[in-house]
MIPA-567842 format. One record per residue: residue number from 0; x, y, z of N, C-alpha, C, O in turn. Coordinates in Angstrom, 1 decimal, always signed. Last residue first. Layout:
REM residues N
{NUM; {X; Y; Z}; {X; Y; Z}; {X; Y; Z}; {X; Y; Z}},
...
END
This chain:
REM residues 110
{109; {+2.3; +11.2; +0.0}; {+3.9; +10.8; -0.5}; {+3.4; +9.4; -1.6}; {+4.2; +8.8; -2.2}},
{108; {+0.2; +13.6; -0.4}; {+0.5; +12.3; +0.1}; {+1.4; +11.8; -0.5}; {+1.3; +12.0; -1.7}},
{107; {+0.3; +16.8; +0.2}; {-0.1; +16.3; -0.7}; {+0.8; +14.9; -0.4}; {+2.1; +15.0; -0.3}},
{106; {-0.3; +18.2; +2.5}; {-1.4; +18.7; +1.4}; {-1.4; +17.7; +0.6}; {-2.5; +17.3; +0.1}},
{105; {-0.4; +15.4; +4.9}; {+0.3; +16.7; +4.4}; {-0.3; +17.0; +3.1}; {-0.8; +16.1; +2.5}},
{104; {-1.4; +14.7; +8.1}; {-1.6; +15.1; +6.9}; {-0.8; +15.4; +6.0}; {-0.2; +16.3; +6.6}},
{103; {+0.8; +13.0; +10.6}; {+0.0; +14.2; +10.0}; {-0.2; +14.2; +8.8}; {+0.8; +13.7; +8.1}},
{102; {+0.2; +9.4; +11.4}; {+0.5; +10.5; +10.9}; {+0.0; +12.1; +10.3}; {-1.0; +12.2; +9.7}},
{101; {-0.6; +6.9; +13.3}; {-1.1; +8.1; +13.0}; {+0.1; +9.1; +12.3}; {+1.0; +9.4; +13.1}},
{100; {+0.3; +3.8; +12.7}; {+0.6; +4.8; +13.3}; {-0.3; +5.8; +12.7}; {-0.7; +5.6; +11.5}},
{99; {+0.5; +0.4; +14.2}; {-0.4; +1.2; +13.1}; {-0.1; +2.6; +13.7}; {-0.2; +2.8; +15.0}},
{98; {+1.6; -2.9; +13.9}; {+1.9; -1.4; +14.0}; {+1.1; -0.6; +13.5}; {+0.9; -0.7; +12.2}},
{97; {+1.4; -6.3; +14.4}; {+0.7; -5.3; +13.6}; {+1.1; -3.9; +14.7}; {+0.8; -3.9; +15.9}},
{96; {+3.8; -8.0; +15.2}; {+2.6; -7.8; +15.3}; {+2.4; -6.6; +14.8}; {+3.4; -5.8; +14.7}},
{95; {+5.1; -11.9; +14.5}; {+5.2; -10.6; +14.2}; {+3.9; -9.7; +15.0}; {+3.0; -10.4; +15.4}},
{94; {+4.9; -14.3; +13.9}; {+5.7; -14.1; +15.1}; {+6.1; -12.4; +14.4}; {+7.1; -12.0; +14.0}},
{93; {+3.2; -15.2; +12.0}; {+4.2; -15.2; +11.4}; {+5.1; -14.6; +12.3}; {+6.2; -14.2; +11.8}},
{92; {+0.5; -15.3; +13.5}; {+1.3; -17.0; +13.3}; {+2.5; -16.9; +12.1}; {+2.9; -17.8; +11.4}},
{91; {+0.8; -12.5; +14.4}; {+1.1; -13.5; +15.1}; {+1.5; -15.1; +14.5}; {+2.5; -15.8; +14.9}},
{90; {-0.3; -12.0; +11.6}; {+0.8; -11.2; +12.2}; {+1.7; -12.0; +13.3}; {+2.9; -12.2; +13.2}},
{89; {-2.8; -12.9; +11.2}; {-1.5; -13.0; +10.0}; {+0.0; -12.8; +11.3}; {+1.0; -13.5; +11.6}},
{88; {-3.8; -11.8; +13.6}; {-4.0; -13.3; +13.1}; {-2.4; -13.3; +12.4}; {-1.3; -13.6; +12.9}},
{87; {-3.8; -9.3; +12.6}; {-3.2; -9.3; +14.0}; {-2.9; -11.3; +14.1}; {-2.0; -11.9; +14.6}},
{86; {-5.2; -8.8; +9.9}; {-4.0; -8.3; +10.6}; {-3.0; -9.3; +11.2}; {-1.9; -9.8; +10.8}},
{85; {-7.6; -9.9; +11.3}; {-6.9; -10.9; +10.2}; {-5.7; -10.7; +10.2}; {-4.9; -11.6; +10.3}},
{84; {-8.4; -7.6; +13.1}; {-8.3; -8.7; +13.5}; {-7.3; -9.9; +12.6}; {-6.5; -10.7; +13.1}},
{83; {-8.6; -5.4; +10.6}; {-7.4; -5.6; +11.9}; {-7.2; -6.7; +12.9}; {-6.1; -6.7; +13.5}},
{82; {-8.9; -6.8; +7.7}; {-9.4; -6.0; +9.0}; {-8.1; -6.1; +9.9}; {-7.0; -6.7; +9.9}},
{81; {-8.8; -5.1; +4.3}; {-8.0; -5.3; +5.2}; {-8.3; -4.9; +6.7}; {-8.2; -3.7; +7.2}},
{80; {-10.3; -4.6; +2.1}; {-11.0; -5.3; +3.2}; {-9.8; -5.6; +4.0}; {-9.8; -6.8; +4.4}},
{79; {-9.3; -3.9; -0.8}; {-9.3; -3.4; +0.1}; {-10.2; -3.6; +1.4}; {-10.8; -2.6; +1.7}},
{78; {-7.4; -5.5; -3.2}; {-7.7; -5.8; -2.1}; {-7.9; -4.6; -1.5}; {-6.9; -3.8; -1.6}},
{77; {-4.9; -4.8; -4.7}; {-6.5; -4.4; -4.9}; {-7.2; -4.6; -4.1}; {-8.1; -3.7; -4.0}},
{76; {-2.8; -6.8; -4.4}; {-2.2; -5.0; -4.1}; {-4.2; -4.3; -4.0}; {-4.6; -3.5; -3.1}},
{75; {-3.0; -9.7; -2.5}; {-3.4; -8.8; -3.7}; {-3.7; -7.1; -3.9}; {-4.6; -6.5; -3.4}},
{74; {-3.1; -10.9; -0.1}; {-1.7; -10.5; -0.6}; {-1.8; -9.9; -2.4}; {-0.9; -9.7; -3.1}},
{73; {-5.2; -11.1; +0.3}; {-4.8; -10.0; +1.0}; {-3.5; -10.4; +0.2}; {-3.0; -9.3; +0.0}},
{72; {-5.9; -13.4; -1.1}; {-6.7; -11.6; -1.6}; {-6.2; -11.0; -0.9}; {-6.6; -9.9; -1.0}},
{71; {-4.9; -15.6; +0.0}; {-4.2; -15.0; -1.9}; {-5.2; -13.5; -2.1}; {-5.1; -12.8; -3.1}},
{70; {-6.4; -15.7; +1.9}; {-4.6; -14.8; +2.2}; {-4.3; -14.6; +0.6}; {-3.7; -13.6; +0.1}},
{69; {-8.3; -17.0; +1.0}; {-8.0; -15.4; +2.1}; {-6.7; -14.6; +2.0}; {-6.2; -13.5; +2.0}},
{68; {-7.8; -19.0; -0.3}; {-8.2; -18.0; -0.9}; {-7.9; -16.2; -0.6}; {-7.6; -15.1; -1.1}},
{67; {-6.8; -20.7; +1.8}; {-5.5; -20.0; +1.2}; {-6.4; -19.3; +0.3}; {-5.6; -18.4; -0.2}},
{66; {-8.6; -20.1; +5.1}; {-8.2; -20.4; +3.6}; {-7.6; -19.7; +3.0}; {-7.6; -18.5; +3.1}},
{65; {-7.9; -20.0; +7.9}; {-8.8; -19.3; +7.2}; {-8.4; -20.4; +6.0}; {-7.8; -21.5; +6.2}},
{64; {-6.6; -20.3; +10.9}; {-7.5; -20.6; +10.2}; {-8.5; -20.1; +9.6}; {-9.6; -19.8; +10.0}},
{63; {-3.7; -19.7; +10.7}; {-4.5; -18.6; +10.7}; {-5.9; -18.8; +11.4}; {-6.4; -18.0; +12.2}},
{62; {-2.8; -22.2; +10.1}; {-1.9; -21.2; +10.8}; {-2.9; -20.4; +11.7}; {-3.1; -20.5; +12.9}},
{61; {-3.8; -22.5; +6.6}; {-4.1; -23.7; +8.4}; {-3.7; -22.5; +9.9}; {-4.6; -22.2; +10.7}},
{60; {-2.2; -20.0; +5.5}; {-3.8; -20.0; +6.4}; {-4.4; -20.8; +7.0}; {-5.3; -20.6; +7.8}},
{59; {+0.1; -20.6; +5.4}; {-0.5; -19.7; +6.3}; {-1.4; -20.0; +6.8}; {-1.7; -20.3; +8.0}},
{58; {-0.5; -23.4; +4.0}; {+0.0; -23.3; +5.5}; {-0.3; -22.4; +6.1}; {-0.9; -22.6; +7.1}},
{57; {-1.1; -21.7; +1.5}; {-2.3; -23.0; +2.0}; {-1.3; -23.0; +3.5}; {-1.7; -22.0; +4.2}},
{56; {+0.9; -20.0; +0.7}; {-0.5; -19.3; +1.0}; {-1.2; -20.4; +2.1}; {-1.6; -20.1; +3.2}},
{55; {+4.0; -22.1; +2.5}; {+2.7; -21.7; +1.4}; {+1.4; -20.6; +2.1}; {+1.0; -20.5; +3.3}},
{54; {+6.8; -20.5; +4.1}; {+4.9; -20.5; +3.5}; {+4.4; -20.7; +2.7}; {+4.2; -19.7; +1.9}},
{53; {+9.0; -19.0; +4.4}; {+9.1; -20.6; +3.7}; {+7.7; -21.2; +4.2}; {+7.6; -22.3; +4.8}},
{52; {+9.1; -16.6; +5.3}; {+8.8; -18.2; +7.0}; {+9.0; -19.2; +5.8}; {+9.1; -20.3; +6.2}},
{51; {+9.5; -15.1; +3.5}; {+10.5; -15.4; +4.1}; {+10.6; -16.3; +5.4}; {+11.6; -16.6; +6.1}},
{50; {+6.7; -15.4; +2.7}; {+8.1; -16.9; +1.8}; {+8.8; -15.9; +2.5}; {+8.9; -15.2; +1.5}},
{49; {+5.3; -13.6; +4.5}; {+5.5; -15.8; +4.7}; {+5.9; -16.2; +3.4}; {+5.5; -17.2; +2.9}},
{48; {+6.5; -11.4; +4.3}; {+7.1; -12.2; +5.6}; {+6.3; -13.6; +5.1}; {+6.8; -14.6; +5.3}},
{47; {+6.0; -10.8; +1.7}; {+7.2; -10.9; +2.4}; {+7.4; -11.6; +3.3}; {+8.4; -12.5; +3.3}},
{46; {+3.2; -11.1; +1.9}; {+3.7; -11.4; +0.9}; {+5.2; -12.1; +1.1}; {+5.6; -13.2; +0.8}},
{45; {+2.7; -8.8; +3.7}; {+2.2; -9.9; +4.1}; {+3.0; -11.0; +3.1}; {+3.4; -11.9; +3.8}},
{44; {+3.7; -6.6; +2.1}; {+4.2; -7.0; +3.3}; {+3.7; -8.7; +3.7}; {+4.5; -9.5; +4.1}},
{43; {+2.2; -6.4; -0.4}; {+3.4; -6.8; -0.4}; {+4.2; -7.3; +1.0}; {+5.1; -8.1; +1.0}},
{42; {-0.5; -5.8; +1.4}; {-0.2; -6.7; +0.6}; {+1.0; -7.2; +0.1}; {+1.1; -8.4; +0.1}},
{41; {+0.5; -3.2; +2.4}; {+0.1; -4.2; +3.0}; {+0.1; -5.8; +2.4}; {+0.7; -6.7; +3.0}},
{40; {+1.0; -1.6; -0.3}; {+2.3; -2.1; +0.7}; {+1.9; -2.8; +1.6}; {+2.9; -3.5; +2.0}},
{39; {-1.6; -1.7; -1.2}; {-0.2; -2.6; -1.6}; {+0.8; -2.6; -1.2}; {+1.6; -3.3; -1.7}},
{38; {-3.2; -0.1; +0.7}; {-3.9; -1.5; +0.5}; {-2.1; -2.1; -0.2}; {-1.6; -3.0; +0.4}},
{37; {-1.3; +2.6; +0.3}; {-1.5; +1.5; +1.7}; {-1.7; +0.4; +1.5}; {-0.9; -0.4; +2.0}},
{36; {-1.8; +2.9; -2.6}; {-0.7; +2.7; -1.9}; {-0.2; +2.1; -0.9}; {+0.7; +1.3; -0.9}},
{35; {-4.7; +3.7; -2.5}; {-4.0; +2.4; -2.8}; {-2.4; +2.1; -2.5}; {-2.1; +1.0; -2.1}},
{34; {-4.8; +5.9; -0.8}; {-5.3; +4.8; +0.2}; {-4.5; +3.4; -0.8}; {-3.8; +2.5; -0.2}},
{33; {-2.8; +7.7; -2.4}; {-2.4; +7.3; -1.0}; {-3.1; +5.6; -0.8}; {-2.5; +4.5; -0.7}},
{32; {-4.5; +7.9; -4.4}; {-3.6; +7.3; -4.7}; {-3.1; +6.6; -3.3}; {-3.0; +5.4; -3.1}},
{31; {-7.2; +9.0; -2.7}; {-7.4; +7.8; -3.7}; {-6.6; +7.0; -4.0}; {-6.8; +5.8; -4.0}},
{30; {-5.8; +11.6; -2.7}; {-6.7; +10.9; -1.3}; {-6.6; +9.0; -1.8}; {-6.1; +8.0; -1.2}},
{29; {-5.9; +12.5; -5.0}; {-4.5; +12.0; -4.1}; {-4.9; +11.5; -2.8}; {-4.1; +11.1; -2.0}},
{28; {-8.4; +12.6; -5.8}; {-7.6; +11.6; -6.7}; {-6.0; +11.5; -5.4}; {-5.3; +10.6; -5.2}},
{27; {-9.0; +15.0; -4.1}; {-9.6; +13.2; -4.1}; {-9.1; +12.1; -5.3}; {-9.5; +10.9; -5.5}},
{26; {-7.6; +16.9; -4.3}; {-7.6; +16.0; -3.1}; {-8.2; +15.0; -3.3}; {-8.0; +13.9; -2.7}},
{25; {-5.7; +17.9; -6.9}; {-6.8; +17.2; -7.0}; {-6.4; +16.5; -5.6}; {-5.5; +15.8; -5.4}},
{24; {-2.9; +18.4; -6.8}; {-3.9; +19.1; -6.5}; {-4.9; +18.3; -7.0}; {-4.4; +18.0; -8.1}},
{23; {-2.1; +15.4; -8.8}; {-1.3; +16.5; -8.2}; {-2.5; +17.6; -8.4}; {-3.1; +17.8; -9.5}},
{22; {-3.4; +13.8; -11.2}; {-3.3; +13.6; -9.7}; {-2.9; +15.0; -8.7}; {-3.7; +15.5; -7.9}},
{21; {-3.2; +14.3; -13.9}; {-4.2; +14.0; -13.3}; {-4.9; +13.3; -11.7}; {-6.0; +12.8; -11.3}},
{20; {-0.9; +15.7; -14.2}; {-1.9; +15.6; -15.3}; {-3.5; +15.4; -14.8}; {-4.5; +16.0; -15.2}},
{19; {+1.2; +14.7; -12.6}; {+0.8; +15.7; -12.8}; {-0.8; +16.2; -13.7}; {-1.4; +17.1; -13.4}},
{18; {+0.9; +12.0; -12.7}; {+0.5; +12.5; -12.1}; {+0.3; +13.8; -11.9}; {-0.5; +14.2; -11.1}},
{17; {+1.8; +11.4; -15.9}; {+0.6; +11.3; -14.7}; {+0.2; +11.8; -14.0}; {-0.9; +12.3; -14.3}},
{16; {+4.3; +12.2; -15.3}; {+3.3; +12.9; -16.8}; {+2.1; +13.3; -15.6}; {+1.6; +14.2; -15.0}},
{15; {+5.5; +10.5; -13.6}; {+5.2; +12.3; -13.0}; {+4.6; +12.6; -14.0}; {+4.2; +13.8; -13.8}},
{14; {+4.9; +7.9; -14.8}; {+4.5; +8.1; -14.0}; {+4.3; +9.9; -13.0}; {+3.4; +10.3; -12.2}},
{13; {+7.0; +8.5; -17.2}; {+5.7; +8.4; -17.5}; {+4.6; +8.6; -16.1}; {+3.7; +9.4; -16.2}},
{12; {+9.1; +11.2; -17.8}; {+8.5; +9.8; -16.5}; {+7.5; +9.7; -16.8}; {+6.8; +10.7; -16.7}},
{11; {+10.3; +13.1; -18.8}; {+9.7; +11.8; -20.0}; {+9.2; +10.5; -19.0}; {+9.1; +9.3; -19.3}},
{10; {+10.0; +16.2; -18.3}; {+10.1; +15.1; -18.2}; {+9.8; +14.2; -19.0}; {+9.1; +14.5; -20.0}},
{9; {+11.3; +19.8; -18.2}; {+10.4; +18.6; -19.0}; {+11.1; +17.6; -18.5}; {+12.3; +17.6; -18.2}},
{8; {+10.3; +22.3; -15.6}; {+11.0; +20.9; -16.0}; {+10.6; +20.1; -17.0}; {+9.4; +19.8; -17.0}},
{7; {+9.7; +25.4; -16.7}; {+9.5; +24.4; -16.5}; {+10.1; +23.1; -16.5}; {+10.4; +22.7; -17.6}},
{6; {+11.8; +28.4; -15.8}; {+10.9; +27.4; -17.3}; {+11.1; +25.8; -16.1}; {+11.9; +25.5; -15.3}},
{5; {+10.9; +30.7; -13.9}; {+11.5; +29.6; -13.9}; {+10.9; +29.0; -14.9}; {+9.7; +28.9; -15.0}},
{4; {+11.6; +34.5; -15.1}; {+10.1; +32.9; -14.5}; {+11.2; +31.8; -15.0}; {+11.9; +31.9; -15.9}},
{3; {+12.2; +37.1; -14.1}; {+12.1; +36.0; -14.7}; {+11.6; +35.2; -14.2}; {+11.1; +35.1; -13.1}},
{2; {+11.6; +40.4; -14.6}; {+11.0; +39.7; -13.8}; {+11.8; +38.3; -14.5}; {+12.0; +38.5; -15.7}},
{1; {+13.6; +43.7; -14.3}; {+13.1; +42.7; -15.0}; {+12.6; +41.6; -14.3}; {+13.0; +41.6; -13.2}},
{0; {+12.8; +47.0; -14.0}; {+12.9; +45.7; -13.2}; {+12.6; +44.6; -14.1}; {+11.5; +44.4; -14.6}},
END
């Protein structure tokens, strides 16, 4: 009986090196990628919708009332203090509202 084994993919993505190397299986480094993931799709979103209202940072946040500091850290991929009240603020004086969904787990986060 002969046995064969699949040879391996080589890649030159620097980002699948990565994560293979030092993400993939490891739950708390892919626990870790996911959460940043979230924090900068949040931040790219907020991002989006006010220069597509034709917003300054400083308008939003008259809008809001906060300061254009506030919103230049939430529209910062590192930012992680995103509350759901500020959310729901942003959300509204850009005629939008905050969605938040539960999804299942899966071993390993997209």
């Amino acid at each position: 009986m002969k046995v064969t084994r699949k040879k391996a993919r080589m890649t030159s993505d620097a980002l699948e090196i990565i994560n293979n190397l030092f993400i993939k299986g490891k739950p708390e480094m892919e626990r870790m990628v996911a959460e940043e993931r979230t924090n900068a799709a949040i931040a790219r979103q907020i991002y989006q919708l006010r220069t597509k209202a034709r917003l300054t940072q400083s308008q939003l946040a008259k809008q809001v009332g906060t300061t254009a500091s506030v919103i230049s850290r939430l529209e910062d991929a590192d930012y992680e203090g995103h509350s759901m009240s500020m959310l729901q603020r942003i959300a509204a004086a850009l005629k939008q509202r905050v969605e938040v969904r539960f999804v299942k787990a899966s071993k390993q986060p997209a």
